[in-house]
C-alpha angles and dihedrals in degrees: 000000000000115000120283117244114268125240108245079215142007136189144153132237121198098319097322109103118216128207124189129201138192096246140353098265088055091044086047094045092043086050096044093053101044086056086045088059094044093044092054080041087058103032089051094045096036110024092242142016131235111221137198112200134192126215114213139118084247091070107046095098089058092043094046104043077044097060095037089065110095098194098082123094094220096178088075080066130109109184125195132163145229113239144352145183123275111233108356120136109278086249105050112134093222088067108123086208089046085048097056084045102060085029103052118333094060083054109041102020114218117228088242123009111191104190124190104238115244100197101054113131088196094064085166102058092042093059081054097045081045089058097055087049086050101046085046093055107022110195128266103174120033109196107191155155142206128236127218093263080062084253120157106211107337088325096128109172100262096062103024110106117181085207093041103146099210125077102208119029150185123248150193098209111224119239100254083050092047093040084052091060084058088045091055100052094258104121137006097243139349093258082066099054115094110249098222135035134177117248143188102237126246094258090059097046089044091051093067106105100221119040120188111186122185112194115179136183146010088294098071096034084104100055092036087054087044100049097049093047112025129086112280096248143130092266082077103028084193096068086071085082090070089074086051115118093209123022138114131199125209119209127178116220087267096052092040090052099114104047 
């Protein structure tokens, strides 16, 4: 294999170790291939490996250098992901569960995908239905991001609890959350993002024993700073890593500006 990019720094906060790259194709292709090596490491100990996806355009340089890399039985694999709207059409492109299809499942194909249904009407009963998928396959690989409120999934700070005793919920998303999925492309204007999404909590996303975050762009450079130097509280869900035994979080040079 050539030689994976560099990180122009490293450090570690708390527990949480940060790595930061030059730009965001040499942070993807570092992350992707630090969660290629722990999933062979868990398929080989433990026959198969248990796996929490986000679906974002920050993380399409991760998705797309992971499933490029051929060396990976993805059939032991059993893929899941973090959050989802609540009643949009099953097709819709702004599906999180329609993006890691077209983004990683479609091309690698998992042995077993279990997706959150967008379009429920009953939001309630398939966060439900979520949690006994979950406590069937508990994670072993969180693959996640951070969004410019500092939320992890659809955790915004409102409505993240690090004690929180359920493991899927229910949420009314907050403005600058629902404004960054217009940022981001995803939709046209804010009148047109859903107000609530289901969500794995921050304790379930957290339990997982290896944690990879990519966190790319300017964007992001406030809730990076935040959640490296903050308190680790509620107010930036994503400080929460920072208690975390094993995770890393890749930065490129704009999202690691502040620091």
């Amino acid at each position: 294999m050539k030689d994976l990019p560099k990180p122009e720094q490293e450090r570690t906060v708390d527990k949480l170790q940060v790595r930061i790259y030059a730009d965001r194709p040499s942070m993807g292709t570092a992350a992707a291939h630090t969660v290629a090596n722990w999933m062979r490491d868990l398929i080989a100990a433990q026959g198969q490996v248990n796996m929490i996806f986000a679906a974002a355009p920050s993380q399409n340089e991760f998705l797309s250098t992971l499933a490029a890399i051929d060396s990976l039985d993805w059939t032991k694999v059993v893929a899941m992901h973090m959050d989802e709207y609540v009643n949009l059409p099953s097709d819709a492109p702004q599906g999180f569960g329609n993006f890691l299809d077209a983004h990683l499942w479609d091309l690698v194909q998992p042995g077993e995908v279990y997706k959150l249904d967008i379009s429920t009407t009953n939001p309630q009963a398939e966060c439900a239905r979520y949690t006994q998928i979950l406590r069937s396959h508990p994670a072993d690989i969180v693959c996640a991001g951070i969004g410019e409120n500092g939320h992890m999934a659809f955790n915004d700070p409102h409505v993240a609890d690090f004690q929180d005793p359920l493991m899927v919920k229910v949420v009314d998303l907050d403005q600058q959350c629902r404004q960054q999925q217009v940022n981001d492309g995803c939709f046209a204007s804010l009148d047109q993002v859903p107000t609530r999404a289901m969500t794995l909590t921050m304790p379930t996303l957290m339990a997982a024993p290896r944690l990879c975050c990519v966190v790319p762009g300017p964007t992001k450079a406030e809730a990076v700073k935040t959640t490296l130097t903050g308190p680790i509280d509620e107010a930036c869900p994503a400080t929460a890593m920072r208690r975390h035994p094993r995770a890393i979080l890749f930065v490129d040079r704009d999202a690691a500006a502040l620091l």
